[in-house]
N, C-alpha and C positions, 0 to 999 in steps of 0.2 A: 555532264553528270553520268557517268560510267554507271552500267548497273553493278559490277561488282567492285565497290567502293563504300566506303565507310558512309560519305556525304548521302548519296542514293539511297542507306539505309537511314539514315535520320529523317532524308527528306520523307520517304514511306512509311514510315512511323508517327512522322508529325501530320501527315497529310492524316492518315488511320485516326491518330485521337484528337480529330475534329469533325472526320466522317460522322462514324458512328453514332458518337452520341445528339449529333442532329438530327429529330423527330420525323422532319418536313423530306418529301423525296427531293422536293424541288431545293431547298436548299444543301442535301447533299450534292444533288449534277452540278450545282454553282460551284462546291468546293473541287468536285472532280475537274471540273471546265479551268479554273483557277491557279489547281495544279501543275495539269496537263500546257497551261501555258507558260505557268514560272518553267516547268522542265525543257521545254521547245526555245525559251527565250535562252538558255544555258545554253543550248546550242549555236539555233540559227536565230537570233532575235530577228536579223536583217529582213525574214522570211515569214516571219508572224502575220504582218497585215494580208499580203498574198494568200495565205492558207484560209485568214477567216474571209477574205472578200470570195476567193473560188467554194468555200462554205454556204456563204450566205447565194452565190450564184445558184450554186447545185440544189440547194434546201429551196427556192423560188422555181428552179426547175421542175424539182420533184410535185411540187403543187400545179404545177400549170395540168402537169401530164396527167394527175391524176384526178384534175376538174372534170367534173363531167357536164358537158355544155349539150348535150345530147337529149331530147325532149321524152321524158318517158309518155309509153303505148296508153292511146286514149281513143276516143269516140272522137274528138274533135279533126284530129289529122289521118289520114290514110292509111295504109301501108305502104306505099310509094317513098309519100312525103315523109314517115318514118326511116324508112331503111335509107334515105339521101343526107338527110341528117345524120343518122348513126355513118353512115359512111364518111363526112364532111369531118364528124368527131374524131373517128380514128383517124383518119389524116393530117389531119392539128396537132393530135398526140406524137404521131409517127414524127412528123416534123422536129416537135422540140426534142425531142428520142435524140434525130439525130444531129439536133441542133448543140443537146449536152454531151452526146457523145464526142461528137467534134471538136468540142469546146478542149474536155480534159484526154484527147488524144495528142492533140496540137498543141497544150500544155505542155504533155510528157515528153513526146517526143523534142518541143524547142528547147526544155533543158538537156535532155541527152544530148542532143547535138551542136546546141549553143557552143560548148566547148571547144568542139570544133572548129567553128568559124572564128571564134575570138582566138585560139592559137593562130591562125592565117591570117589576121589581119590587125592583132595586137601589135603596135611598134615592141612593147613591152612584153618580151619573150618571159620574163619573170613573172608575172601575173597571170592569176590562175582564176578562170571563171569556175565554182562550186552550184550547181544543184541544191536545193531543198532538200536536207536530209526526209528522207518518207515519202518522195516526191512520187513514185513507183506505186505505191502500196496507199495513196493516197485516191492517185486518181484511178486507180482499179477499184477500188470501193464506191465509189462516187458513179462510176459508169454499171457497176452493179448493182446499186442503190434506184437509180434512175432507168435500167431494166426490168425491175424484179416493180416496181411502179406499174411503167408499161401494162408487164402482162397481168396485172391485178392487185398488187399490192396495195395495202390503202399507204395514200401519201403521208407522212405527220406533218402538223401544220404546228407543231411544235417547235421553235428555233433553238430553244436551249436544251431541248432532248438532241438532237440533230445534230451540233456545233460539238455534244460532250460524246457523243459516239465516236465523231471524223478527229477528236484532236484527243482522246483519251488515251494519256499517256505511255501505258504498258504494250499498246500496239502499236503506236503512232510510226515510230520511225522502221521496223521492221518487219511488221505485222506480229501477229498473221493476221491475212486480211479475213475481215470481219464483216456479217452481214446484219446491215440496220436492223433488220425487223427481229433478224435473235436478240441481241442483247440488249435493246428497246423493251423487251419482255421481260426478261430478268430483272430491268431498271422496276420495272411494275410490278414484280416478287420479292423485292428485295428481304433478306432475313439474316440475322447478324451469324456467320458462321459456326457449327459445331465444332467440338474439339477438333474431332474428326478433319474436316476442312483444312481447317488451321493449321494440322499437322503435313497435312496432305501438300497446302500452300506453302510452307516452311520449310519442306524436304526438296518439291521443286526447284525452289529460291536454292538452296544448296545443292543440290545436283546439277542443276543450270552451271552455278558458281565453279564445281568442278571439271564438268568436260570444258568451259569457257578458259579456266584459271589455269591449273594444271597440264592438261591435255592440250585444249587448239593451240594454245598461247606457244608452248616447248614446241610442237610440232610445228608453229609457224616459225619459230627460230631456227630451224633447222631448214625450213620452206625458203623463209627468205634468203637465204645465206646463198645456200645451192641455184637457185633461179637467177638472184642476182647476177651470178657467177659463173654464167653458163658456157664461155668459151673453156674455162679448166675442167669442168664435171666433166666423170667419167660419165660408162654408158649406166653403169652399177649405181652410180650417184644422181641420175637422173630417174631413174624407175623410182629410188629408193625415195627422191623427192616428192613425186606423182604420188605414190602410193599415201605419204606423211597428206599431202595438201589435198587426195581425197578424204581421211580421217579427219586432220583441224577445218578443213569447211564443213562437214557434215558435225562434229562437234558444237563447233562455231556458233552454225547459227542453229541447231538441236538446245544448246544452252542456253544461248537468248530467248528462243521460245519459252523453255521451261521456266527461267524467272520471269517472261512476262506474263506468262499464264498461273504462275504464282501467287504472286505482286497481283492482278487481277482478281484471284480468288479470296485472298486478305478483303476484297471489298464487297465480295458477293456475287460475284462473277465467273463465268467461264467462259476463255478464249478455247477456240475448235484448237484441236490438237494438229501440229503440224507434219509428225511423221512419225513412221511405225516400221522401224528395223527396214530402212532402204535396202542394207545391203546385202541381207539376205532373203532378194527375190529372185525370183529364176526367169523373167521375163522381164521388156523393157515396159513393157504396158503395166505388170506389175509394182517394177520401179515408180511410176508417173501414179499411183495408186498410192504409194507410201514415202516418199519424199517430199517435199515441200506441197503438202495436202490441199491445203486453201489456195494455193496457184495454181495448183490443177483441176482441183473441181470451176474454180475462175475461167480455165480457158476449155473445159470443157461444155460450163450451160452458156457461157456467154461469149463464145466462138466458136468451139464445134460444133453443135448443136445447131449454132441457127446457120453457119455453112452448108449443113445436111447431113450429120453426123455419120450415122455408115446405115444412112436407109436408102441412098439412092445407088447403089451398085460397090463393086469389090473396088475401081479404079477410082471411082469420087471419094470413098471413102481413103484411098490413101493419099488422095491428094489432099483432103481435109487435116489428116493426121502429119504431112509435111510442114500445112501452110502454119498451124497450128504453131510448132516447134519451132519454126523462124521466126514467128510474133514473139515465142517466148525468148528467143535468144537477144531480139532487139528489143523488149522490156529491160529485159539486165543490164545493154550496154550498147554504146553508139560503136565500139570497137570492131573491126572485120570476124575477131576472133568470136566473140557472143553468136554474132550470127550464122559461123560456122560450125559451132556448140551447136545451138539451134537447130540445124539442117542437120549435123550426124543424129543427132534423136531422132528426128522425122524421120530420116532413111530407116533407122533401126526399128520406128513404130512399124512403117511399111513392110519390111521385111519379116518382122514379126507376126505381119497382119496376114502375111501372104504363106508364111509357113503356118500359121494357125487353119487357111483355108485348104491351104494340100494336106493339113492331117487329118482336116474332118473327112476327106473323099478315100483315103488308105488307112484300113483300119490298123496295119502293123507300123505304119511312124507316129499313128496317133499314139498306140499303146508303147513303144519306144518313149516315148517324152513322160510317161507317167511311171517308169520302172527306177530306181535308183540312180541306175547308169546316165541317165538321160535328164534326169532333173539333177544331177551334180554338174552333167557338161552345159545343161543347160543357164545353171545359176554361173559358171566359170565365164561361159560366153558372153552373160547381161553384165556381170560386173567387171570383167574385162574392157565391153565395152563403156562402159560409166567408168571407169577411170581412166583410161586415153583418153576419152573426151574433155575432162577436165583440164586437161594440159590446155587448150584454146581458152578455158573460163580465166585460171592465173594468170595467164600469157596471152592478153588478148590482142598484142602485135604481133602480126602475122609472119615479122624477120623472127622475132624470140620463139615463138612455135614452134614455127616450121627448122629453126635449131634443134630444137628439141627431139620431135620427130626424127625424124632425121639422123641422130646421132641416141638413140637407145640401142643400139647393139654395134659391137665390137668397137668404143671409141674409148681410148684411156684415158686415166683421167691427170693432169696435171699432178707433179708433186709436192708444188705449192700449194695446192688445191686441198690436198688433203690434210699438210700439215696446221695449214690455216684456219681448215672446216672442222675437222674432226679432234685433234691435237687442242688447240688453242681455244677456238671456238666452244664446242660440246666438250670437250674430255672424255670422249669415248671413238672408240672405231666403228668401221663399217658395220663388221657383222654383230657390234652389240646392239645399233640402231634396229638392225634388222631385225634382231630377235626382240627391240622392246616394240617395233612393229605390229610382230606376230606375237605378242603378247597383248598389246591392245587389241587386237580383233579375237583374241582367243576371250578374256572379260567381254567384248558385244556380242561373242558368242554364248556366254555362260546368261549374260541377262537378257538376251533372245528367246535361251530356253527356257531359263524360268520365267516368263512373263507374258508370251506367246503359247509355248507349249505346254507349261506344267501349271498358267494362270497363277503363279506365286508370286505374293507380293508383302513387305512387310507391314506390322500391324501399325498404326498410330501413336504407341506409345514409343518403338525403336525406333520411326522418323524423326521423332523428336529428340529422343537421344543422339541422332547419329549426325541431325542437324549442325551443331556446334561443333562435332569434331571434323566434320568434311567444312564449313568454315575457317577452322585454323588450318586444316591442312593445305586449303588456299592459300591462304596468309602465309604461311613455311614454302611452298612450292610453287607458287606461282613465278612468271618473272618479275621483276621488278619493274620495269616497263610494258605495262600490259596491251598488246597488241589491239588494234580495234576491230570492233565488229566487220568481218568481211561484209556482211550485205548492207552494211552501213552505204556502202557506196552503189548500192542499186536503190 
């Protein structure tokens, strides 16, 4: 069930006026729960029971850790025999901590890599072992669920609050990931949305619909074409690839977000927003501040942090910041390539980490990085580096890469190559790609400024107007075969 399709909008609609007008909370989470399965079962039926039985594990996990077995302070026992106890407690807890963490590590990690080993040992080279679509964003929520327990969260002994958070279908498959105890609360406020709202959910769903439709979709046709193809691309055609496949990724899945945070708001909800103009930051640490938000504050309270974040010295700290980025890179993908994605961030945190500490001790390269000159070479430098890096994310064989590399300057490009790609294929040439390039970044520049810099935004009455017409202009300009969600496959 594609979000931007006709079906996805019935089903949203129909699920809607059955919602609301149920009095009872508990009988709305059933119809959410309900939903959220007919939608999962559209996909991966295969993988339905698996998701509620590691549900029903995690939801028994979370109770244990957050029993308290531990005798409250009395006349009748000690202080000895209290603090042995309380000690005994927290080692019980610690225990299942890392008994569920283990659990959906070892999950995650044997679907990434199952793949693997059933290519080497499949007779049947044709058959193809699939992951649990959400498999990623599933069990990161589950190990942050059962952390945020730990250190004091109360547990819900709820199962059908619990089951309708982990399987609620606007985030399920690609997040963003979401923390129990926020929208456990909101389930507790619930109020039928204002206009306002409404419009706000409406306009999302359609702008989601357009960077997705329009935008990543064209740009991945032009993505796939070139990468495919990569003995004829020139050197011209490979930049000019990289550049299109950092835009339709960050489109991609900036679009998904935005209808599922839409689609969520229809119900009286708000999903954390997942990113805020990545590509214009002037620093990598910045970047990892406004790109996919909720994986980074993830891998920050619930692996940097308890690493030692940057309180034990300049050199722990960057090895925190390395190890950090290689976890992120093998969350994405069992490929060589993710985890060398992975490791250039980390280098780039550190060397970011290390130029921040030479400018605090010379006060003329600190004031150099704050003057014009320096915060344009600066932002050249971070987003230079975030798109070479990219090349490894599309291309996570390491022959197709390291092709890649390799051949961005001085390689020509095949003349079949262009009558094929640009002639037949697109119907335009190089330098018009180029300029409709630099024409899309020149619009996420215009709405960077208005929205960032000048706080404008439009009113509720012209989202809803504009709603229908960026709809059909889907429907006219989309492709015809709508490409799928890239992080569908993390």
């Amino acid at each position: 069930m594609k979000f931007i399709s006709i079906l996805y909008g019935l089903f949203l609609l129909s699920v809607l006026g059955i919602y609301w007008p149920l009095k009872e909370q508990r009988l709305r989470m059933w119809t959410l729960l309900l939903a959220s399965l007919v939608f999962y079962a559209y996909w991966h039926i295969q993988y339905l029971p698996l998701l509620l039985v590691l549900t029903f594990i995690n939801f028994h996990l979370g109770l244990e850790i957050g029993k308290n077995t531990s005798p409250g302070k009395d006349w009748r026992i000690s202080e000895e025999e209290w603090q042995i106890a309380q000690a005994d407690w927290n080692l019980r807890r610690l225990k299942i901590l890392w008994l569920g963490v283990s659990l959906n590590v070892i999950l995650l990690l044997g679907f990434k890599y199952l793949p693997i080993l059933f290519s080497i040992v499949a007779e049947d080279t044709t058959s193809k072992f699939t992951a649990p679509l959400g498999i990623s964003f599933f069990t990161f929520e589950c190990i942050a669920y059962l952390i945020d327990v730990y250190r004091g969260a109360p547990a819900t002994d709820q199962f059908l609050n619990f089951v309708t958070y982990k399987l609620f279908f606007a985030k399920l498959i690609s997040g963003p990931i979401t923390r129990y105890h926020n929208l456990i609360t909101q389930f507790n406020t619930l109020k039928f949305p204002t206009a306002d709202r409404i419009a706000e959910a409406l306009w999302l769903i359609a702008r989601g619909a357009v960077k997705k439709g329009i935008f990543a979709d064209n740009l991945g046709t032009f993505v796939d074409l070139c990468f495919g193809n990569l003995q004829r691309a020139g050197s011209s055609d490979l930049w000019l690839a990289t550049i299109a496949y950092s835009f339709q990724l960050y489109l991609d899945f900036n679009g998904y977000v935005d209808i599922a945070r839409g689609s969520a708001l229809l119900f009286g909800l708000v999903l954390p927003e997942n990113f805020d103009f990545p590509y214009f930051t002037t620093s990598i640490a910045q970047f990892w501040r406004r790109w996919h938000i909720t994986l980074g504050d993830w891998l920050r309270n619930y692996l940097y942090f308890p690493l030692g974040g940057s309180r034990k010295g300049l050199t722990h700290t960057c090895w925190n910041l390395f190890i950090v980025m290689v976890v992120a890179g093998i969350w994405h993908g069992s490929a060589w390539g993710f985890i060398i994605w992975g490791a250039f961030h980390g280098i780039a945190l550190v060397v970011h980490r290390l130029i921040h500490a030479i400018s605090d001790r010379f006060e003329d390269i600190k004031h150099f990085w704050s003057n014009p000159l320096g915060i344009l070479l600066a932002w050249f430098l971070t987003q230079f580096m975030v798109f070479t890096s990219w090349i490894w994310f599309r291309l996570p064989n390491l022959q197709d890469s390291s092709w890649v590399v390799g051949h961005l300057w001085g390689y020509p490009a095949d003349a079949q190559f262009v009558q094929k790609i640009y002639v037949e294929a697109l119907n335009i040439n190089q330098h018009q790609l180029a300029w409709l390039l630099l024409g899309l970044a020149a619009l996420m520049g215009i709405a960077y400024t208005l929205n960032r810099n000048l706080k404008l935004e439009f009113n509720w009455p012209i989202k809803l107007v504009l709603t229908p017409l960026c709809l059909y202009c889907v429907w006219l300009l989309a492709p015809e075969d709508s490409l799928p969600y890239i992080y569908f496959d993390f």
